[in-house]
DSSP file (Angstrom, degrees, kcal/mol; ACC not computed):
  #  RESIDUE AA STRUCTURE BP1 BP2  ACC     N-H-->O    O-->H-N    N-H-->O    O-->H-N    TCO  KAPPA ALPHA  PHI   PSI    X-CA   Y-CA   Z-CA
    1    1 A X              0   0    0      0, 0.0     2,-0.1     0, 0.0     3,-0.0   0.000 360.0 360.0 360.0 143.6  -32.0  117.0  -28.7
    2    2 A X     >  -     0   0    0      1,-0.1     4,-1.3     4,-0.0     5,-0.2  -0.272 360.0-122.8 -86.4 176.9  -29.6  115.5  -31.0
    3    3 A X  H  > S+     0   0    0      1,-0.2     4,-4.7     2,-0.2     5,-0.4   0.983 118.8  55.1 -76.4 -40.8  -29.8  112.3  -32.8
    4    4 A X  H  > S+     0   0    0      1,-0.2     4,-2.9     2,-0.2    -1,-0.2   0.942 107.7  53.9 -57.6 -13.6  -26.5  111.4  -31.0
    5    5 A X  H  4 S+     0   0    0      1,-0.2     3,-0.3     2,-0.2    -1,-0.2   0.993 107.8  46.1 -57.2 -65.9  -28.3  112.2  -27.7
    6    6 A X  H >X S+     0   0    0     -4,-1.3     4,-2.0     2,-0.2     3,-1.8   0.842 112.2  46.8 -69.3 -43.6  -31.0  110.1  -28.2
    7    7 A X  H 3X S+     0   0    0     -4,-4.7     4,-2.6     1,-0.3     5,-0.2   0.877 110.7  56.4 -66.3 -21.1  -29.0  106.9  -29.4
    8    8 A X  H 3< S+     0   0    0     -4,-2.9    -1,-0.3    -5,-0.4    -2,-0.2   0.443 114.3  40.2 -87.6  13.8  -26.7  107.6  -26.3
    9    9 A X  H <> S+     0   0    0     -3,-1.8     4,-2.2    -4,-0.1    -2,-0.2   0.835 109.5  58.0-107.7 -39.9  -30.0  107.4  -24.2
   10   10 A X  H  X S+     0   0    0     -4,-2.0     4,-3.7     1,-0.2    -2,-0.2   0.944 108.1  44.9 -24.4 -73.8  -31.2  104.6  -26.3
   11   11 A X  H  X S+     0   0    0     -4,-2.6     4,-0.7     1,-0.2    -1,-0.2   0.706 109.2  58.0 -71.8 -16.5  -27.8  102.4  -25.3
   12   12 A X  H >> S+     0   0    0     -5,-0.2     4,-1.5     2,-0.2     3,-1.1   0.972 111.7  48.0 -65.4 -56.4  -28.2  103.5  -21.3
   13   13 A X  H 3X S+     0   0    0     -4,-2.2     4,-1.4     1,-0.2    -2,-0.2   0.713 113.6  39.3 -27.3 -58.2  -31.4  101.9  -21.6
   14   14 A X  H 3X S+     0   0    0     -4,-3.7     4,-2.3     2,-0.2    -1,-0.2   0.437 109.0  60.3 -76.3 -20.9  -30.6   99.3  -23.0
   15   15 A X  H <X S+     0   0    0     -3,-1.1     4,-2.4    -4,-0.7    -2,-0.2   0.775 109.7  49.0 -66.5 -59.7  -27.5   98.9  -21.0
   16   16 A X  H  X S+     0   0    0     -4,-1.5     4,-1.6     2,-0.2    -2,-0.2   0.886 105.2  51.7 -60.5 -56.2  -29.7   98.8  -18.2
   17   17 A X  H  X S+     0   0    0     -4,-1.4     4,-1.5     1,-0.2     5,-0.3   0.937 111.9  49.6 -62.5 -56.2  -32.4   96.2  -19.2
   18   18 A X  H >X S+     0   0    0     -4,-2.3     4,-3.2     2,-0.2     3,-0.8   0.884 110.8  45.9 -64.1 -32.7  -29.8   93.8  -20.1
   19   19 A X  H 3X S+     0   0    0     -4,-2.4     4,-1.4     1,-0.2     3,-0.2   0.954 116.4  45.7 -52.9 -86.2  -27.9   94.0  -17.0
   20   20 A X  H 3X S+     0   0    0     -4,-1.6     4,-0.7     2,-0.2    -1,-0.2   0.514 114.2  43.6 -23.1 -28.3  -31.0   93.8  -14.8
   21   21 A X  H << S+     0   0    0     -4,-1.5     5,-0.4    -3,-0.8    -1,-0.2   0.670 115.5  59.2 -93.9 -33.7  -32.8   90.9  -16.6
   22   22 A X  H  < S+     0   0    0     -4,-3.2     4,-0.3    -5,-0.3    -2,-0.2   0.948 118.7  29.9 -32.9 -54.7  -28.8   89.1  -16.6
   23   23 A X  H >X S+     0   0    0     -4,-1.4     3,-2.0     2,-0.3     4,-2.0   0.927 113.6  60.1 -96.8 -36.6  -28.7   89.3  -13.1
   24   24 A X  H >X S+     0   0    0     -4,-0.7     4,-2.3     1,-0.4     2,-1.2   0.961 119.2  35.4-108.3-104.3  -32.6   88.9  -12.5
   25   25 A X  H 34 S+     0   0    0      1,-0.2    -1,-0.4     2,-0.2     4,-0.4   0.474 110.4  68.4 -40.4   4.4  -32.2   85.2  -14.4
   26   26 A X  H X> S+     0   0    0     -3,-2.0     4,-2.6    -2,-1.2     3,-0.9   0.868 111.5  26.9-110.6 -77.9  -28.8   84.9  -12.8
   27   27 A X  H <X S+     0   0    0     -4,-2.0     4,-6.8    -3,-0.7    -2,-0.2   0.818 112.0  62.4 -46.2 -37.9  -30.3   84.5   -9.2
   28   28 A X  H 3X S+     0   0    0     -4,-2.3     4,-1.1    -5,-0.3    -1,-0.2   0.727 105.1  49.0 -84.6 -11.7  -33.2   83.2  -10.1
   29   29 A X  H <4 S+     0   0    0     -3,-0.9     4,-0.4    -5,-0.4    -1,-0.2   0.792 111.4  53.8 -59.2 -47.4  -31.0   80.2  -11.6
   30   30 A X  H >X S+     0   0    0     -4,-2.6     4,-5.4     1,-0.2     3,-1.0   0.926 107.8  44.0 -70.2 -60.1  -29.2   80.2   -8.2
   31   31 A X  H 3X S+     0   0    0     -4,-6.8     4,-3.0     1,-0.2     5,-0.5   0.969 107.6  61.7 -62.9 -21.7  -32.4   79.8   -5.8
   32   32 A X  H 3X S+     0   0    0     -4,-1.1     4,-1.6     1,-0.2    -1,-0.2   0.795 108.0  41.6 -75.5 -15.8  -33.6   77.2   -8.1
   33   33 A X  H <> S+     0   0    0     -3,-1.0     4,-1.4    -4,-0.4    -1,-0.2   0.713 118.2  47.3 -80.5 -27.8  -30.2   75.1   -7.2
   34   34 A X  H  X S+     0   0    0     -4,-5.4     4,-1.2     2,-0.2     5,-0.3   0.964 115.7  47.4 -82.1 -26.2  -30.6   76.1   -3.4
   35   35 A X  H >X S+     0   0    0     -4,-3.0     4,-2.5    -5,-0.5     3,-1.3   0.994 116.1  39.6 -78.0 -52.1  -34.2   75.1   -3.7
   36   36 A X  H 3X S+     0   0    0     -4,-1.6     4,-1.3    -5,-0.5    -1,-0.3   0.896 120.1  45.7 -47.8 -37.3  -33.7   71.8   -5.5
   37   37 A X  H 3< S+     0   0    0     -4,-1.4    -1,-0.2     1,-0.2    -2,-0.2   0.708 115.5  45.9 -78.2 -22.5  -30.7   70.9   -3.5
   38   38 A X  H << S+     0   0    0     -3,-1.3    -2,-0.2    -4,-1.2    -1,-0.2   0.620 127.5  27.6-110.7 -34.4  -32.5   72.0    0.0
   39   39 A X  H  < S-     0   0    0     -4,-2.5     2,-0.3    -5,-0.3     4,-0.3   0.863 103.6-127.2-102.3 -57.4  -36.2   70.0   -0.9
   40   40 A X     X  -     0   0    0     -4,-1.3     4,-2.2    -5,-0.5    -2,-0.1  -0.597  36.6 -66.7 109.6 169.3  -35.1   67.1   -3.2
   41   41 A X  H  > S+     0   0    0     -2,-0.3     4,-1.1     2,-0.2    -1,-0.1   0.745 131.3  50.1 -64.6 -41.3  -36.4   66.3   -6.4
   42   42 A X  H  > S+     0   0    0      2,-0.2     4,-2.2    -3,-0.2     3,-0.5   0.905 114.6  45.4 -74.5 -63.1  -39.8   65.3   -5.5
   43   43 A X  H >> S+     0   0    0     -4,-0.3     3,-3.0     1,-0.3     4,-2.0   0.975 109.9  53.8 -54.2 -55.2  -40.5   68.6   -3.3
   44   44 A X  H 3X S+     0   0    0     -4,-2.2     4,-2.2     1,-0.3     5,-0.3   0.759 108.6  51.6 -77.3 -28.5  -39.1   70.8   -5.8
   45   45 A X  H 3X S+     0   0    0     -4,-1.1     4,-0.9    -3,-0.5    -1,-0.3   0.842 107.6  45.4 -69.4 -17.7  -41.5   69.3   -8.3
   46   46 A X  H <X S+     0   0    0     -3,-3.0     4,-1.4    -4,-2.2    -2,-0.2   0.887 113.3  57.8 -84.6 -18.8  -44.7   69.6   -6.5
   47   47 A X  H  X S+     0   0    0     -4,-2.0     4,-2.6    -5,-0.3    -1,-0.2   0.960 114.3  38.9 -61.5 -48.8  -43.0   73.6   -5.8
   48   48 A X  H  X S+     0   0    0     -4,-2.2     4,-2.3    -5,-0.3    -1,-0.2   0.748 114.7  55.7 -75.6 -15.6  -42.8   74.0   -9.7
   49   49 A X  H  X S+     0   0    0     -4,-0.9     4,-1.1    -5,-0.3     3,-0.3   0.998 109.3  38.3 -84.0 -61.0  -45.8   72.5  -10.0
   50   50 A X  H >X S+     0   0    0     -4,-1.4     4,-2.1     2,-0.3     3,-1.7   0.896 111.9  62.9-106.6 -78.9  -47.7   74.7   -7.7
   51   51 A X  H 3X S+     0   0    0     -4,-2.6     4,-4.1     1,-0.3    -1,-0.2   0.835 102.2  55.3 -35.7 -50.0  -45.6   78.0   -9.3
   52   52 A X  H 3< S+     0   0    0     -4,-2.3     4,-0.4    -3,-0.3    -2,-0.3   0.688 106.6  50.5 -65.2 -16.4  -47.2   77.1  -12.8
   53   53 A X  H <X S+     0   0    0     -3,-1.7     4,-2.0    -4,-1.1    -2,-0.2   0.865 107.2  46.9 -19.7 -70.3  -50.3   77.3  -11.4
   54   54 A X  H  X S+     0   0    0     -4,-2.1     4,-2.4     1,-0.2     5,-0.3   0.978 112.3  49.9 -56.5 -69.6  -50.0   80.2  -10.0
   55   55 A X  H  X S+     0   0    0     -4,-4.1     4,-1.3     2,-0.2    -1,-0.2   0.780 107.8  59.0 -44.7 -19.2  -48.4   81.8  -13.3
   56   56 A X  H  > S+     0   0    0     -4,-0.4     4,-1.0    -5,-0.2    -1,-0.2   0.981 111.1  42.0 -57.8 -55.1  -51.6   80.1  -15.1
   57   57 A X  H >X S+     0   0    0     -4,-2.0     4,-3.3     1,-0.2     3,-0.6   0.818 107.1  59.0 -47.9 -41.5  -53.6   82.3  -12.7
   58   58 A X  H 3X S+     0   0    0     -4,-2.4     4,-2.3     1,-0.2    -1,-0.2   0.886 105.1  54.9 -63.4 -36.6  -51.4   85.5  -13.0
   59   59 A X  H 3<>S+     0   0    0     -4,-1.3     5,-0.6    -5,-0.3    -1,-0.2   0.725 107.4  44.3 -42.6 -43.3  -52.1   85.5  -16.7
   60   60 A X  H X<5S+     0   0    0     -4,-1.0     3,-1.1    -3,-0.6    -1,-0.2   0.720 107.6  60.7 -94.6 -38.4  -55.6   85.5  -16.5
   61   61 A X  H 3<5S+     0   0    0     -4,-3.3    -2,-0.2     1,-0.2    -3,-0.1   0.984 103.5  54.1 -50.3 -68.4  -55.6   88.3  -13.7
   62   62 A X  T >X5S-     0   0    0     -4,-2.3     3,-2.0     1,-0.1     4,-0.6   0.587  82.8-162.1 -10.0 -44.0  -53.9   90.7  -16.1
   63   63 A X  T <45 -     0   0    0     -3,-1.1    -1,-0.1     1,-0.3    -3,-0.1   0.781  62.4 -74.0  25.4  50.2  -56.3   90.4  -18.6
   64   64 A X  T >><S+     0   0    0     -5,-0.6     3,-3.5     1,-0.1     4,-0.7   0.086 106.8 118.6  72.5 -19.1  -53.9   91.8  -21.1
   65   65 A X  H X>  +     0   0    0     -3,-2.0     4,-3.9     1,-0.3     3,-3.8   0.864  62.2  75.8 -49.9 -37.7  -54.3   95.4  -19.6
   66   66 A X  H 3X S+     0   0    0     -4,-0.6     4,-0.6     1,-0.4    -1,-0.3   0.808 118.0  18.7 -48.2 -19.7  -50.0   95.2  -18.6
   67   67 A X  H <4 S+     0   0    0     -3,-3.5     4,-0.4     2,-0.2    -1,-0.4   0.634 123.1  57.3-128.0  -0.3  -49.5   95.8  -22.6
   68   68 A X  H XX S+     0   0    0     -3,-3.8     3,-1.9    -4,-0.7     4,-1.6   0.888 109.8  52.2 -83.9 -43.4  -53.2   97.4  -23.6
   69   69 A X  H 3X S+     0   0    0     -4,-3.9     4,-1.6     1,-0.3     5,-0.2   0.682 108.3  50.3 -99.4 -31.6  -52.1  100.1  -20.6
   70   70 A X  H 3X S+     0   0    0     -4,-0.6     4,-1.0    -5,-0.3     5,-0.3   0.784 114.1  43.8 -28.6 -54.4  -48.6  100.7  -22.5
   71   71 A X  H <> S+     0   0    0     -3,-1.9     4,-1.8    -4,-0.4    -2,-0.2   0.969 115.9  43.4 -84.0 -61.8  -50.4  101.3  -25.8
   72   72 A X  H  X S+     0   0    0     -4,-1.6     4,-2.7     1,-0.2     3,-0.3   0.973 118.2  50.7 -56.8 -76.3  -53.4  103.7  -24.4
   73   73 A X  H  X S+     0   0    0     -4,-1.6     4,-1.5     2,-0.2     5,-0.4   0.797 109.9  45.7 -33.9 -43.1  -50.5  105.8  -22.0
   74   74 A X  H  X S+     0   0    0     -4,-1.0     4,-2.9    -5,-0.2     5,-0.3   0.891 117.1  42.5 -68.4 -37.9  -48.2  106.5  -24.5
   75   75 A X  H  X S+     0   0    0     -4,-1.8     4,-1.0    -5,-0.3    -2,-0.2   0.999 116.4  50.7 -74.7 -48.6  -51.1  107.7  -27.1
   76   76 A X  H >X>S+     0   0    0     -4,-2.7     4,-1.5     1,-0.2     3,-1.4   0.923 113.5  44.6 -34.5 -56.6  -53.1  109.8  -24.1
   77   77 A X  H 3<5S+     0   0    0     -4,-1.5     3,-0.5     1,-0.3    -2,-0.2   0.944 113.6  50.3 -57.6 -53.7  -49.7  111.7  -23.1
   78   78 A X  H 3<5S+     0   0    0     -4,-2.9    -1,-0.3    -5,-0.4    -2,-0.2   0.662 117.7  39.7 -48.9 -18.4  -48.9  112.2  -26.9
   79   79 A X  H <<5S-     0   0    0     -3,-1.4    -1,-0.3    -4,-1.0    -2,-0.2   0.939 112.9-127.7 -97.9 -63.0  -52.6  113.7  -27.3
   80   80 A X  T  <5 +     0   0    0     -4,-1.5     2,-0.8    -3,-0.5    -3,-0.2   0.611  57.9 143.9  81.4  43.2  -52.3  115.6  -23.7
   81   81 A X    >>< +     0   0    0     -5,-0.9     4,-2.9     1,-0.2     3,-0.6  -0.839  21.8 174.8-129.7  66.5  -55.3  114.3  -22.2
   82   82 A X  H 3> S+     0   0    0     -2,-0.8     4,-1.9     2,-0.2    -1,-0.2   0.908  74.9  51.9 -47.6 -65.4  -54.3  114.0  -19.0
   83   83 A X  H 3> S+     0   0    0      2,-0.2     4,-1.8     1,-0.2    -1,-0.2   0.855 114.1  45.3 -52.4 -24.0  -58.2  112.8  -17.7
   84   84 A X  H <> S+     0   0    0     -3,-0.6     4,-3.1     2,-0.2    -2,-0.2   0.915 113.0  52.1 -99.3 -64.3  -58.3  110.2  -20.4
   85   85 A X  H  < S+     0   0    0     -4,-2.9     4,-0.5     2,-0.2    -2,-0.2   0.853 117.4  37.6 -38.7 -48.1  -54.6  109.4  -19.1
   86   86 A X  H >X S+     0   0    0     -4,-1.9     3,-3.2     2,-0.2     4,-1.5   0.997 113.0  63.3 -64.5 -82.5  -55.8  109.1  -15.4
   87   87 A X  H 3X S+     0   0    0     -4,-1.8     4,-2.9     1,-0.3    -2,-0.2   0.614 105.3  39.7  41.1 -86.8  -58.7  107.6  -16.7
   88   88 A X  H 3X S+     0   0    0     -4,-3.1     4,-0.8     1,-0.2    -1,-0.3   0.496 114.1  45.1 -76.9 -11.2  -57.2  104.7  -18.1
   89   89 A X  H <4 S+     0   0    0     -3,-3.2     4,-0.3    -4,-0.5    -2,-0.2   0.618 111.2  58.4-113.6 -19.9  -54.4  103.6  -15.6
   90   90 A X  H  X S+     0   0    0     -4,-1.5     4,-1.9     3,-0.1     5,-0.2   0.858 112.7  46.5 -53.9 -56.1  -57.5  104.2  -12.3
   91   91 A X  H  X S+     0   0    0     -4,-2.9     4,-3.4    -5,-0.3     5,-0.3   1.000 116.5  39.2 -62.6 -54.8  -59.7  101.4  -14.5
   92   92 A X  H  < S+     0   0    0     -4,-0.8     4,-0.3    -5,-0.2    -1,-0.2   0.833 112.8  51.3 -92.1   8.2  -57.0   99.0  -15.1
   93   93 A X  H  > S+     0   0    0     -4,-0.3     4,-1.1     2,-0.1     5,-0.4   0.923 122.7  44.9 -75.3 -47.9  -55.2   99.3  -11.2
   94   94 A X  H >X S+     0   0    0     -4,-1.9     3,-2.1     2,-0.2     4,-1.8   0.958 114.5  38.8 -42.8 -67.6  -59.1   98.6  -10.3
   95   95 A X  H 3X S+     0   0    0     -4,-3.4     4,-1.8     1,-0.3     5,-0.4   0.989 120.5  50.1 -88.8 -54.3  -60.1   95.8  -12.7
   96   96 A X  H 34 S+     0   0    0     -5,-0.3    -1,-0.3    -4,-0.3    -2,-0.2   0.376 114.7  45.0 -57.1   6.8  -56.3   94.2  -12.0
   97   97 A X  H <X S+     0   0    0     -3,-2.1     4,-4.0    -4,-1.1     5,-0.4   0.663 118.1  44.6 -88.0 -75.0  -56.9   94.5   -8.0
   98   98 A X  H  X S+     0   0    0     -4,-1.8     4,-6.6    -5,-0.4    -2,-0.2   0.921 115.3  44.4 -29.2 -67.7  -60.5   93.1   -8.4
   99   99 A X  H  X S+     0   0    0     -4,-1.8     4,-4.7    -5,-0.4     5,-0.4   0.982 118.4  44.9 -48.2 -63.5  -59.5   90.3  -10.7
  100  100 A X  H >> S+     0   0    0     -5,-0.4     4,-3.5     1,-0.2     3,-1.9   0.958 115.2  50.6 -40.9 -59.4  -56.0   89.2   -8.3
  101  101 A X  H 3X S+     0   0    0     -4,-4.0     4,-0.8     1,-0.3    -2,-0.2   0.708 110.3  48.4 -73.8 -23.7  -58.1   89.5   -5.4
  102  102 A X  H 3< S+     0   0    0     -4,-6.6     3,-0.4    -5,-0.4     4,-0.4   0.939 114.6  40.6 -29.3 -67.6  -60.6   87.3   -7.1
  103  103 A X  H XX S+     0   0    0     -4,-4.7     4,-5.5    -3,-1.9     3,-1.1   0.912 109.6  65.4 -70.3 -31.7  -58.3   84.5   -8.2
  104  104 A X  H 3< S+     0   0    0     -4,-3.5     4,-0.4    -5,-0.4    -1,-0.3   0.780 107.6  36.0 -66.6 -15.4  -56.6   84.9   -4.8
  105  105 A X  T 3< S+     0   0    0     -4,-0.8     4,-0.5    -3,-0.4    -1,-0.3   0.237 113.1  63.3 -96.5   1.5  -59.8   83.7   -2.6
  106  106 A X  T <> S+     0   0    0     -3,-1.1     4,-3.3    -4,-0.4     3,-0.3   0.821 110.7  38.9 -60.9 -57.1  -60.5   81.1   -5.6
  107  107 A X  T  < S+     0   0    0     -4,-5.5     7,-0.2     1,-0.3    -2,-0.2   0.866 117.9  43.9 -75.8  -8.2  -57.1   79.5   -4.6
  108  108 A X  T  4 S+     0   0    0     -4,-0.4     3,-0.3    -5,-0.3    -1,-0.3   0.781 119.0  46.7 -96.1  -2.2  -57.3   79.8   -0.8
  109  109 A X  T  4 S+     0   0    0     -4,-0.5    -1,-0.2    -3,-0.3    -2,-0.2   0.725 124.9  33.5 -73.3 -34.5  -61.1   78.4   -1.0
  110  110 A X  S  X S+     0   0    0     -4,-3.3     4,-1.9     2,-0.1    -2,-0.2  -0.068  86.9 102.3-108.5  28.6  -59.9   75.6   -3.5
  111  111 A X  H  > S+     0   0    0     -3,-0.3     4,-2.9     2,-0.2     5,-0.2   0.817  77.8  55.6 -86.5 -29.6  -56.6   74.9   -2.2
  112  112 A X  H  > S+     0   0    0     -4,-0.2     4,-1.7     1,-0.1     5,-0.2   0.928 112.6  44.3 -47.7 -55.4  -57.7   71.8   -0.4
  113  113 A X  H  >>S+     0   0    0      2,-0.2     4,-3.1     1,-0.2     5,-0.7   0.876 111.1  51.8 -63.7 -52.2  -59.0   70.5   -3.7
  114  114 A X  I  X>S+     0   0    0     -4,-1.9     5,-4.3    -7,-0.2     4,-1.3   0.907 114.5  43.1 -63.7 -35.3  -56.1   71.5   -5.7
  115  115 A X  I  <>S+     0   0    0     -4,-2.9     5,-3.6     3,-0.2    -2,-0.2   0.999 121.3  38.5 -57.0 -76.7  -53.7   69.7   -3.3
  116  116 A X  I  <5S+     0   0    0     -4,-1.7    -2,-0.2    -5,-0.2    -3,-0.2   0.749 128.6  31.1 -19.7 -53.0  -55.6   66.7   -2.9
  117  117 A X  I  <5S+     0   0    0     -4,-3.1    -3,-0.2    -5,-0.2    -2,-0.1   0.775 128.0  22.7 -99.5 -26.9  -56.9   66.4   -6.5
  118  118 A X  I  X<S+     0   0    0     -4,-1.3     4,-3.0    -5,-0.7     5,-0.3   0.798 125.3  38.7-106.1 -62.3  -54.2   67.8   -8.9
  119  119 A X  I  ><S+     0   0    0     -5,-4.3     4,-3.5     1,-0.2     5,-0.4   0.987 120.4  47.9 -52.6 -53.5  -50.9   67.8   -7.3
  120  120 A X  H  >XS+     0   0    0     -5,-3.6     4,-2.4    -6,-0.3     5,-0.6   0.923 117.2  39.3 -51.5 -42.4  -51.6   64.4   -5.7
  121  121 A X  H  >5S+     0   0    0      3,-0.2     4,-3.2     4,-0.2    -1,-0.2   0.974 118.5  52.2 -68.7 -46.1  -52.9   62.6   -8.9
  122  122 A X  H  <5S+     0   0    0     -4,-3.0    -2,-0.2     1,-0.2    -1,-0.2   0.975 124.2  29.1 -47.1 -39.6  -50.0   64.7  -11.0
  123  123 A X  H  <5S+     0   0    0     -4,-3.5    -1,-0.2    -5,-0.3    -2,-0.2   0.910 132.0  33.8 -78.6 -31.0  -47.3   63.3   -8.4
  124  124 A X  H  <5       0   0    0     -4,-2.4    -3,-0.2    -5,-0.4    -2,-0.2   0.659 360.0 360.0 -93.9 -30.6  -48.9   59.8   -7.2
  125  125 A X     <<       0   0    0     -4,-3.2    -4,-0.2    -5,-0.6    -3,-0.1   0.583 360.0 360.0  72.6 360.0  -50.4   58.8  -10.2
């Protein structure tokens, strides 16, 4: 393949990503005006409030693997060590199923609490 080959795959790529996160933040700009506009100020906070939460949570589910699993995939394939390759993307869909499905019975066991004790004090004072 030629270099121009590869740069013109490069700029498809790239082409792609921006258009897709453009429009991605483009919408996601838009429901945040229907949502605000549809709730009021007060709902929409205890909604954002409630979404960082959640993202706190998402963070911690991950446990890094989303960019360890990048690093380890590229370097199996490169090797050809296809079990090692399997290997490694079977452990982290496991330990990142395990982990969500954790935090997700944390929040619906503690959701009472969170409502009551965090959102209320954050919003009420």
């Amino acid at each position: 393949m030629s270099t121009s080959n590869y740069i013109e795959k490069i700029l498809r790529g790239a082409f792609l990503v921006f258009t897709s996160m453009f429009f991605g933040k483009l919408f996601a700009y838009l429901t945040v005006i229907l949502i605000a506009t549809s709730l009021g100020s007060e709902k929409y906070g205890v909604l954002s409030l409630g979404i960082a939460i959640l993202s706190f949570l998402n963070a911690f589910s991950l446990l890094g693997l989303d960019e360890g699993i990048i690093r380890f995939v590229s370097y199996f394939k490169g090797k050809n060590d296809i079990e090692s390759l399997k290997g490694t993307i079977t452990y982290s869909l496991k330990t990142v199923l395990n982990t969500s499905l954790f935090f997700s019975l944390l929040i619906i066991v503690l959701s009472d609490f969170i409502a009551e004790n965090i959102i209320f004090t954050i919003v009420y004072g």
